[in-house]
Structures are given as structure tokens and as C-alpha cells.
C-alpha positions in Angstrom: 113.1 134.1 100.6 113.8 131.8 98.1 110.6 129.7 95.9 110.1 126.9 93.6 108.7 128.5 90.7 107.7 125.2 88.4 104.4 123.6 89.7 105.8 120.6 88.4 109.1 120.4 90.4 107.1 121.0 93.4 104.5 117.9 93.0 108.1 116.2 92.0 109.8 116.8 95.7 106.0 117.0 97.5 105.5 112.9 96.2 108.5 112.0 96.9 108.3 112.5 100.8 104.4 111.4 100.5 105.2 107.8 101.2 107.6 108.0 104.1 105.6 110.6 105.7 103.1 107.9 106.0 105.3 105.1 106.5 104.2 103.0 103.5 106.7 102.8 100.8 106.6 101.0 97.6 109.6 98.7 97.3 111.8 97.9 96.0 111.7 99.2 92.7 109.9 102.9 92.2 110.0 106.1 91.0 110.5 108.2 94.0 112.2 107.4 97.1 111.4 108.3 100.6 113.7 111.2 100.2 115.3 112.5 97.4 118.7 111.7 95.6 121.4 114.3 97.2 122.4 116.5 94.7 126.3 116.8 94.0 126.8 119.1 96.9 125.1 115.8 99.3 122.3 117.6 100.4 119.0 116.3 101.0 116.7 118.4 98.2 113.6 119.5 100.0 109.7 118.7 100.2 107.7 121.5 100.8 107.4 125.0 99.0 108.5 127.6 101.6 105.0 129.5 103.1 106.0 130.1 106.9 107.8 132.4 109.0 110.0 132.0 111.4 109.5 133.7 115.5 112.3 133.3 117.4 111.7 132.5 121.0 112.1 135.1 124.0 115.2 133.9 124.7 116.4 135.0 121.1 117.4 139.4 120.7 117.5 139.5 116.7 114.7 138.9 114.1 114.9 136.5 111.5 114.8 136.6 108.1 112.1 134.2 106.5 113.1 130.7 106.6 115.0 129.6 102.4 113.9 126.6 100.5 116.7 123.5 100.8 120.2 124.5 99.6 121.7 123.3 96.0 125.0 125.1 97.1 127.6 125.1 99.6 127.3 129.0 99.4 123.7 128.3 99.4 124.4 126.1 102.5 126.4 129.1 104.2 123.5 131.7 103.4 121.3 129.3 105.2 123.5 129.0 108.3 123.5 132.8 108.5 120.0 133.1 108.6 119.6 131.2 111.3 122.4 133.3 113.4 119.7 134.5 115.6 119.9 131.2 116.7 120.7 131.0 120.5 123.4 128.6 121.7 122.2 125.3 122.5 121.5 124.3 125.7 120.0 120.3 125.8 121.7 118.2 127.2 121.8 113.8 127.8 119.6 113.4 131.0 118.1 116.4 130.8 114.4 116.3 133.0 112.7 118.1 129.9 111.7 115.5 127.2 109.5 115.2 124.2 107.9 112.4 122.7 106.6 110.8 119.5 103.3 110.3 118.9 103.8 109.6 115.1 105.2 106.7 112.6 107.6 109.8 112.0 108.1 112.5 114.6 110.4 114.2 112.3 114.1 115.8 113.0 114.4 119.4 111.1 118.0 121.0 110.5 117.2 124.2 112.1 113.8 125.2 113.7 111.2 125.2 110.6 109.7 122.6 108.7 111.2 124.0 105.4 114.9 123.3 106.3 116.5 119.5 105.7 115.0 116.1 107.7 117.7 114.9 109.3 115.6 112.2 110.7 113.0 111.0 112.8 112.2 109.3 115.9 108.7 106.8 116.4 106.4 107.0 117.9 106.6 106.1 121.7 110.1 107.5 121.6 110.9 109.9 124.2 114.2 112.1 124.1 115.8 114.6 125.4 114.6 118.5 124.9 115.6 121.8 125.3 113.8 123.3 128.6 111.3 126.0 126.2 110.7 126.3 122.2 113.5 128.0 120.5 111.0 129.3 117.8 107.3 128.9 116.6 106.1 128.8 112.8 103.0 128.8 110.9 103.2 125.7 110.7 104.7 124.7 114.5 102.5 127.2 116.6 103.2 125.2 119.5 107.0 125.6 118.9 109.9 124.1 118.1 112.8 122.5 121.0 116.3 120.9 120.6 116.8 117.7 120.4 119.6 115.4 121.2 122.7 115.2 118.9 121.2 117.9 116.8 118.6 119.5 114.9 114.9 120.6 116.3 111.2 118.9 116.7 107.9 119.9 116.2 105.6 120.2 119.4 102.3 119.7 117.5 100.5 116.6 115.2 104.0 114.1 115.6 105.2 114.9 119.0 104.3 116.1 122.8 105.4 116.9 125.8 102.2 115.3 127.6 104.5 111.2 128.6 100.7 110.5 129.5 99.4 110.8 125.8 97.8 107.3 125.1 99.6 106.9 121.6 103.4 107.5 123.9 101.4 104.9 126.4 100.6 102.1 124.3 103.7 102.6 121.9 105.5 100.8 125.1 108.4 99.0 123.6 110.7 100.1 120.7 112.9 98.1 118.5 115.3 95.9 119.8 118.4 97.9 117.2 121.2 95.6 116.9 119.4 92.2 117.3 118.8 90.1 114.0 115.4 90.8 114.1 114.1 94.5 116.2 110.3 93.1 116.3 108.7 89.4 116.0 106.6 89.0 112.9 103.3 87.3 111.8 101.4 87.4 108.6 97.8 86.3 108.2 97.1 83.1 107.5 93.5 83.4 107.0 90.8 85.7 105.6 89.3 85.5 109.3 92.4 87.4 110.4 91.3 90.9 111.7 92.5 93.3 113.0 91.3 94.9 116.5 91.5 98.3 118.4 90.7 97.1 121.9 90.4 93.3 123.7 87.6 91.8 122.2 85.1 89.3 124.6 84.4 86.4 123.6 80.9 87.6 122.4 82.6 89.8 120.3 84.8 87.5 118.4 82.1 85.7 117.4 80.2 88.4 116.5 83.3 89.4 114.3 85.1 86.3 112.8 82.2 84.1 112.7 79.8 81.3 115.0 83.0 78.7 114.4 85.4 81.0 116.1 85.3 78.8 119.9 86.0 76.1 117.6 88.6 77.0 115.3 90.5 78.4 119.0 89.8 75.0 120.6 91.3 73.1 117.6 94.4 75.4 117.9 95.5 76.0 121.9 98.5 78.5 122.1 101.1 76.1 122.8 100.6 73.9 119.8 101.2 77.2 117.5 103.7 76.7 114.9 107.0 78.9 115.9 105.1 80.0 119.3 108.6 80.1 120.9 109.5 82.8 118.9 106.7 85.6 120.1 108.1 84.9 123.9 106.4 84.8 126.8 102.9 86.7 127.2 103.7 90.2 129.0 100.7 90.9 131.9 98.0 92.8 130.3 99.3 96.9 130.6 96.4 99.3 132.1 96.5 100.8 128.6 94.7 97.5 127.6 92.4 96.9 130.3 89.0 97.1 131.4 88.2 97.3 127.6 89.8 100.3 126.8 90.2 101.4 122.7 93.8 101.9 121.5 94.5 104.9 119.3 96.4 105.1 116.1 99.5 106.9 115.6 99.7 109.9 113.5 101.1 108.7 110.2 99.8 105.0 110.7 97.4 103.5 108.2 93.8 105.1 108.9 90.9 102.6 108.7 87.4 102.8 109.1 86.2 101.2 112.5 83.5 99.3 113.4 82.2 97.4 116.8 85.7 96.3 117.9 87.7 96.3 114.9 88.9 97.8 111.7 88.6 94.5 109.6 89.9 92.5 108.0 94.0 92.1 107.4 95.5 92.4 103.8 96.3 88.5 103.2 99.3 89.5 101.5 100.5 91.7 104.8 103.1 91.2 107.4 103.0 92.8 110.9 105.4 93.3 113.3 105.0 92.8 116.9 105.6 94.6 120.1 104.0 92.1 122.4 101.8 89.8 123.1 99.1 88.8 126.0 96.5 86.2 126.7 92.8 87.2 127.3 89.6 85.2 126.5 91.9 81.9 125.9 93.8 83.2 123.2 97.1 85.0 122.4 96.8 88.3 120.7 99.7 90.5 119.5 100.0 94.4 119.6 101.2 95.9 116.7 103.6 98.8 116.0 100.6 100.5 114.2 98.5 99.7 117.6 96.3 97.0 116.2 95.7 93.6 117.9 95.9 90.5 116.1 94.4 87.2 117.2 98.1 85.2 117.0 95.9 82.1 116.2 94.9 83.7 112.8 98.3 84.3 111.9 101.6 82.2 110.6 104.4 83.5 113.2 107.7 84.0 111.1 110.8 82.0 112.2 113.4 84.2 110.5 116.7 82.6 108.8 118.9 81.7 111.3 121.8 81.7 108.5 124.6 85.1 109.2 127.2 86.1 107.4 131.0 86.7 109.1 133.4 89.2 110.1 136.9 89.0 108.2 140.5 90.3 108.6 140.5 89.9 104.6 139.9 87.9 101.7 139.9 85.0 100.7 137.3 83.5 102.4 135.1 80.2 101.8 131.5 79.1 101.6 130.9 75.7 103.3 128.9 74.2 100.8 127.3 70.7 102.0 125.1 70.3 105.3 127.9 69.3 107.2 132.0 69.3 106.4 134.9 67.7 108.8 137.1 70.6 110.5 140.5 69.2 110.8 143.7 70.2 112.8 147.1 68.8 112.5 148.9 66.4 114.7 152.3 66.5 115.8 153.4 64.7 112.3 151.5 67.5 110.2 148.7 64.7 109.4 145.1 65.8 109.2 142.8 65.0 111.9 139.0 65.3 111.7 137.9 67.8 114.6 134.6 68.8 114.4 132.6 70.1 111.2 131.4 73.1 109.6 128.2 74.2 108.6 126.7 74.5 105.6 126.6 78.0 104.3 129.3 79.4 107.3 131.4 81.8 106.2 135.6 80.7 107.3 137.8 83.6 107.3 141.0 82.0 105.6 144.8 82.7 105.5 145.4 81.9 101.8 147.6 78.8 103.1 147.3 75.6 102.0 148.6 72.2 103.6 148.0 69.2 101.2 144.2 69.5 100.3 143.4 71.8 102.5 142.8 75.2 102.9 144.2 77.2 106.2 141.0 78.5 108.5 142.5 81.8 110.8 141.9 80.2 114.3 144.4 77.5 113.0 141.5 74.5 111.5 142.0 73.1 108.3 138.9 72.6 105.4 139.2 70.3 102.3 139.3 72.8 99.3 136.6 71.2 97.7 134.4 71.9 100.4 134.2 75.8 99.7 133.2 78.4 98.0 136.0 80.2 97.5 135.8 84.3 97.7 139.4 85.3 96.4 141.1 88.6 97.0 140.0 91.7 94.4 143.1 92.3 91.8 142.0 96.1 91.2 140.1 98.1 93.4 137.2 101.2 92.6 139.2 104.4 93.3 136.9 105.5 96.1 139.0 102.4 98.1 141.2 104.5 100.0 142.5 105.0 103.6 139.3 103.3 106.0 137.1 104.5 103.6 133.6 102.2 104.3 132.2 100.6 100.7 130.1 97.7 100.0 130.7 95.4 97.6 127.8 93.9 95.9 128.5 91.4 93.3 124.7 90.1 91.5 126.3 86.8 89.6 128.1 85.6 92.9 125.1 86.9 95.1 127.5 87.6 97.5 128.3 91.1 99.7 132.1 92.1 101.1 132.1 95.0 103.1 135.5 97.0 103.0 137.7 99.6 105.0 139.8 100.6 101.7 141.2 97.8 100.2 140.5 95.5 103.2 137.9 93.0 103.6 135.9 93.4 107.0 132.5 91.6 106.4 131.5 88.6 103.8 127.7 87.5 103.3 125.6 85.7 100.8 122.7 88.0 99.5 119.8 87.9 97.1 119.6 90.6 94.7 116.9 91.2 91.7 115.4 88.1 90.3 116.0 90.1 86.9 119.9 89.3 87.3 121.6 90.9 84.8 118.9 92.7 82.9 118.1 95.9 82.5 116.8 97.8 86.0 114.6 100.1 84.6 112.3 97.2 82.7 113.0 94.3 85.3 113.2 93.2 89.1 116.8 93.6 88.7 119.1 95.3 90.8 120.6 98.8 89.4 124.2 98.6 88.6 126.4 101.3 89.6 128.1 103.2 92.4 126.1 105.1 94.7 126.2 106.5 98.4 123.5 105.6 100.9 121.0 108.4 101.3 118.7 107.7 104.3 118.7 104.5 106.8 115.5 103.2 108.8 116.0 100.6 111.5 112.5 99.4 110.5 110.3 100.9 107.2 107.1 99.6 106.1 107.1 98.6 102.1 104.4 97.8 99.9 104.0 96.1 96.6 101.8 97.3 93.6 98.2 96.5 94.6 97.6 95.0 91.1 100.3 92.6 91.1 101.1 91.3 94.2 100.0 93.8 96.9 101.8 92.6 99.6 102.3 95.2 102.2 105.1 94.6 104.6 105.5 96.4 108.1 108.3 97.4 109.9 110.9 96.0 107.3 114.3 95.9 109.3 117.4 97.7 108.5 116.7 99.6 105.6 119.4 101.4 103.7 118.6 103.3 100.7 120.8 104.2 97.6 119.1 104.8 95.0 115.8 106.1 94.4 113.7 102.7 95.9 116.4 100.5 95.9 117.1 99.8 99.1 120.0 97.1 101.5 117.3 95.1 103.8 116.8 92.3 106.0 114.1 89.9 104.7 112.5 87.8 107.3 110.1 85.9 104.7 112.5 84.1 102.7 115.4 81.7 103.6 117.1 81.8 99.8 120.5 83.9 100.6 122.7 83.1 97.6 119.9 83.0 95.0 118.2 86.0 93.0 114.8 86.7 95.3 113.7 90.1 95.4 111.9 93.1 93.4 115.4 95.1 93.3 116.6 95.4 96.5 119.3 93.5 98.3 118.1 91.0 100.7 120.0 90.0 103.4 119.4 87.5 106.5 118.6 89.6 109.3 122.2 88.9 111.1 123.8 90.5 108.6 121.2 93.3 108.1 121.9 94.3 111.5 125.7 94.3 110.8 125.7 96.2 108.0 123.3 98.5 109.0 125.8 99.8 112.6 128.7 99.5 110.1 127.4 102.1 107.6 127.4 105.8 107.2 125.3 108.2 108.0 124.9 106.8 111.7 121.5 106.5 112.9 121.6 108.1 115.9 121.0 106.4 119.4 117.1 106.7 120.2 116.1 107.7 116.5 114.5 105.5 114.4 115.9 106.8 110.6 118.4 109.2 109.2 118.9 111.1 106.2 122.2 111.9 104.8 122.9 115.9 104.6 125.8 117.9 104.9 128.8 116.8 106.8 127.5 113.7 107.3 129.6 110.6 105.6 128.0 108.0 103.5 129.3 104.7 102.7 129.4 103.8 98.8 127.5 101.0 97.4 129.1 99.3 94.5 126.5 96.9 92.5 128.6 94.9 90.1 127.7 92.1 87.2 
């Protein structure tokens, strides 16, 4: 069995998992990621020094040899393969009747069946999958075992995941993300220092006792339907048994821990954002339910109407901005004269042909736009030499804040972004955006970030789409800002969600269907990011 050796290098890899274990990760400038860079070989590097043994289950006729650290190596990577050749064949399949769940932030996704072999991912908590009908192994660490999961790779019966669909964290975790829409929760962020946080349905009697003898006031002054953005939570969902008859909600392995007191864990971080599951009416008000199984009085928060602003689809470059609130579409008569037909949006992206009539540039579905109504986004002259066959890439250019997404030397995607408000500075000494090439290394539909709790401590749940690339710099949706086309951020690439949930199905690795994160490994493809000047 193979061991790290320097104490150092082991608190290096140990920290650098620390923060996505528990779901709060600095962002979007820091000096770990949630998983390491892959090394040249594009393995993950791994976490944990190796202590545990590996027991195959009955089912298995050989012993194993003691479970090896992460490989550096594609020899390496072949040793590891054969030491797991006890391994019987696999036998889970899509509709199976066995299943697991998550009762974690991060119900983790191991390579082969032992906790010091390569994530390859995770699935949240409430999640429930497909499994292998008995453990394939058991470890120190997994005493309860270790089953198959669906399209590869092995979970942990134990702390992050259960077989028991009744357990009350798999109850109350009762709807998952919404992958593929612009946003996959609603959000809120507090708009008071009255804004706590709950762990069951409080009485009336205890909402005063909690946020104050004003509280029936402040609600009276504020009924749901005059809430700011109300629209956007939806409709109240019927109070679920999980809820009712006062009943306390438990918190997820992995989700912040806090101390509780009558009927609540205090007060929320003014500098927070939450995301929401659902909502439902008791006592007169609207309270949400939180990923992280909090309630939320909805009246004590500012609901978030995201940017409704998306980027477009191509079949190339060029392609134009529309720059002004509102500019005249025009098609041709029978004499070739320009006709006003319509208008364009400010900020929509037109797909053109590189034609020209007159003034005007050519639109693809045959419209016509007056050249000085655009932005224009001409084709590249020279391409990176990673541009080849369908190879994906993404094209991030910090003076034009403006993302193209390619197949080779084709343009497929165009959107405005906002990158670094250092701009063209230095990375390392600024909230600018690193330069360079790199290859995405781990995606989360939804990641919580946090800010440096002497600056500006913000602390942001369930941030959507987030690709990472380098260290903490990271591709995401930002729901709190509407400034697409100007420098915003600490370092990472904002995008309008839209686009976020483009990019994010467009990229490699895949995120599997019913996971909630993956990390690139071996065999898996990643697209290249390209930040440019």
C-alpha cells in the first residue's frame, strides 16, 4: 500500500476537500479548490491518507490487496485497476427495486468501493438512485458497506447515505433542483436583522417570542400578496406531514451546524442568500424551506427576480449585440427596400450571415438590422490549437466581457459575461479573472460559496451551475446582479442564469442524470477554458 510520507502534503490535499465536504466554499478567488487541480495524467489527486482495508463481499472468491492512495500514473492507474480485480461484475441496473439515498449536502460517488480511491461525484441529499441488491465490500471506514450505483462507481451506506426512503433528512429533502431551468431553486436573502431562521413551524406565540412584540404588526403591514417578486416563489405547496403537527426538521449531514434554541437556530447572516425548495402558509404568513432544511419567514426576506437577459445559440460568427432598448427588425419588399417589421431587444444576441444589404446587416431567419445598431462579434482570424475536429472550448474574452462557446473552429453559443472587477490585472493580487487555458475540473448544478468573513462575508447557497477550472475560479450563474457585459465579480465568470444552464449541459465532464456534481478523472473529457485579454 502506497502512503503520503510529508505531513505537509497531506494537510495540503486534506484542506482542499474540507470545504466541499461541507458545502461551503470560498469564492471565487482562493487557495484551494473543492478538489484538486488534475495532474498531467487528468486524475483527480486525492484527500485522505490511506488507513483502511478493503472486505470484499460474499459474493466476491479472492482477497484483496489494501486499497493504494490516488494515482499520479497511467501505470499507477492500471496497478489500481488490478487491485480491484476481485471485483465482481456489476450487476445494478436503471429501475432496479433496490435504492439508496442521500442524507448529506454530499452523499459522495467513490471510483471503486473505498473512500481512498477518486470522487467521481456526489448526489444530495434527498436523492434516491439506483443500487446494487447487497454491499460489494465493507471498510474501516464503510462498516455498513459499500453498493453500486448508477452509471458507475460505489456509495457509502453510513453518515451520507441509507437505504431507510423513510429517514426524515430523505423525507423533508422532497424536491431537488429543477437541472436545466435558468434558475434550479427560487432565492431570498434577508432583508432584516429580524430574519431567522427556524427548524419547525413556529405559533404565533412563538414568533413573538422570537422576533420581537411588533412581529403581528410588521406581518399585518406586509400581507403575502403585496410581497415584492411574490410571483416568483409560486404557489404555496399544502403543508407535507413532515411539517405538521409541529414537528422539528433535521439537518443534513454536511449542512451548516448551529446551535438551537426554542424554535430556531437564529438569526440569518444579513449578507446570505438561500435557496428554496418550497413554500407554505401557516399562522398568516409564507415561510420557505430551505435546501439546508431551515424555514424562513418569506416576509423577512427580499425574494430574487433573477435576470431575465440569455444569451443565443449560433451556427457561427459573426454575430451582434443589440445595443438600445428597442431597434426596428426589417425585411425586404418585392423592390429589395427595407421595411420596418418588428424590433429587437436590447442586449439580444442575432445570429448573422456576414451579408450586408445597404445599411444593414443580414439576420439568419432572413430579417435585416441597421449596422449601427450592434455590437458586432466578428469571426476569430487564428484559432488556439486545441480547436480541432468537435472538440468543445470556451472562449472567454475579459475586455469584450463576452463568452463564444465552440465545436473546433465553429461558433455554437454567444453570451455577454462579467468577469473580475480587476480586469486586466494581475489574478493573484486582484479580483481579476486568471488568464490562461485550462480544462474544467469538477461541475456542481448548485454549490454554496462564501466570502471572507472580514470583508464582505457574504455567504451564498446553492450557487447554480458551477464549473470550476482553476483552483477557485469557477463559470457560474449569478442571480444577484443584472450587470452582464460589465466587470462584477471576485474572479469568477458570471453569467445570467440562461446561459449558465446552457453552458453547463454543453460542457465536459457530464454530470450525470440524478447526481448533483462531478469530478473530472480518467477517461472522462473536459472542455478547455480559454481566458483571454
Amino acid at each position: 500500500m502506497r502512503r503520503l510520507h510529508h505531513s505537509t502534503e497531506i494537510l495540503r490535499m486534506i484542506g482542499a476537500f474540507v470545504a466541499l465536504a461541507v458545502g461551503l466554499t470560498p469564492a471565487c478567488k482562493r487557495t484551494s479548490a473543492p478538489a484538486d487541480e488534475p495532474d498531467a495524467a487528468g486524475f483527480a489527486t486525492t484527500t485522505s491518507e490511506p488507513v483502511s482495508s478493503v472486505v470484499p463481499s460474499a459474493t466476491s472468491d479472492s482477497e484483496p490487496d489494501l486499497a493504494p492512495s490516488i494515482p499520479k500514473t497511467a501505470d499507477e492507474s492500471a496497478q489500481v485497476s488490478s487491485e480491484y480485480a476481485w471485483l465482481p461484475a456489476r450487476t445494478v441496473t436503471a429501475g432496479s427495486p433496490h435504492k439508496i439515498a442521500a442524507k448529506a449536502m454530499q452523499a459522495w460517488v467513490h471510483q471503486y468501493p473505498d473512500d481512498e480511491t477518486p470522487y467521481l461525484g456526489y448526489i444530495r441529499a434527498g436523492r434516491i438512485v439506483d443500487r446494487s441488491e447487497s454491499w460489494i465490500a465493507k471498510t474501516v471506514r464503510c462498516p455498513d458497506g459499500w453498493y453500486e450505483v448508477l452509471p458507475e462507481g460505489y456509495i457509502c451506506r453510513g453518515n451520507r447515505a441509507t437505504l431507510d426512503m423513510n429517514d426524515p433528512v430523505v423525507v423533508a429533502s422532497w424536491k431537488q433542483p429543477r437541472r436545466g431551468e435558468p434558475l434550479p431553486y427560487r432565492y431570498v436573502r434577508p432583508a432584516s436583522l429580524q430574519t431567522y431562521l427556524y427548524f419547525t413551524l413556529p405559533s404565533k406565540k412563538d414568533q413573538a417570542r422570537t422576533e420581537g412584540a411588533d412581529m403581528e404588526a410588521y406581518v399585518a403591514a406586509r400581507p403575502t400578496e403585496r410581497l415584492p417578486n411574490i410571483d416568483v416563489l409560486g404557489e404555496p405547496d399544502p403543508i407535507p406531514p413532515f411539517l405538521a403537527d409541529g414537528q422539528y426538521l433535521h439537518t443534513p449531514f454536511g449542512a451548516t451546524k448551529r446551535l438551537r434554541y426554542n424554535v430556531h437556530e437564529g438569526r440569518a447572516n444579513p449578507q446570505a442568500a438561500f435557496a428554496i425548495m418550497s413554500v407554505h402558509d401557516f399562522e398568516g404568513r409564507r415561510f420557505g424551506l430551505t435546501t439546508e432544511l431551515d424555514l424562513i419567514a418569506i416576509d423577512r426576506t427580499k425574494i430574487v427576480r433573477p435576470s431575465s437577459r440569455t444569451g443565443s445559440e449560433v451556427e457561427d460568427l459573426p454575430a451582434g449585440i443589440v445595443r438600445a432598448l428597442s431597434i426596428p427588425r426589417y425585411t425586404l419588399d418585392s423592390d429589395g427596400n427595407p421595411v420596418k417589421d418588428g424590433s429587437f431587444s436590447q442586449y439580444q444576441i442575432l445570429d448573422l450571415t456576414g451579408n450586408t444589404h445597404r445599411h444593414l446587416w443580414q439576420v439568419r431567419d432572413g430579417s435585416y438590422v441597421a449596422a449601427g445598431a450592434v455590437q458586432m462579434i466578428e469571426p476569430r482570424t487564428s484559432f488556439p490549437s486545441f480547436a480541432v475536429d468537435e472538440r468543445k472550448w470556451i472562449d472567454i474574452s475579459i475586455k469584450n466581457q463576452l463568452l463564444v462557446a465552440y465545436r473546433g473552429k465553429r461558433a455554437v453559443y454567444v453570451a455577454q459575461v462579467s468577469t473580475g472587477l480587476g480586469e486586466l490585472a494581475d489574478a493573484s493580487k486582484s479580483f481579476a479573472t486568471i488568464q490562461g487555458s485550462f480544462t474544467i475540473k469538477s461541475k456542481h448544478v448548485t454549490a454554496t460559496m462564501t466570502g471572507n468573513r472580514q470583508a464582505d462575508g457574504y455567504e451564498l447557497a446553492d450557487v447554480p451551475y458551477v464549473q470550476y477550472f482553476h483552483e477557485g475560479y469557477a463559470l457560474h450563474a449569478a442571480f444577484w446582479h443584472d450587470n452582464f457585459g460589465r466587470t462584477q465579480s471576485h474572479g469568477c465568470v458570471n453569467l445570467t442564469p440562461a446561459d449558465s444552464a446552457w453552458i453547463f449541459e454543453f460542457t465536459d465532464p457530464p454530470v450525470p442524470e440524478h447526481w448533483h456534481g462531478v469530478v473530472g478523472h480518467e477517461g472522462t473529457p473536459r472542455t478547455v477554458v480559454h481566458v483571454r485579454p
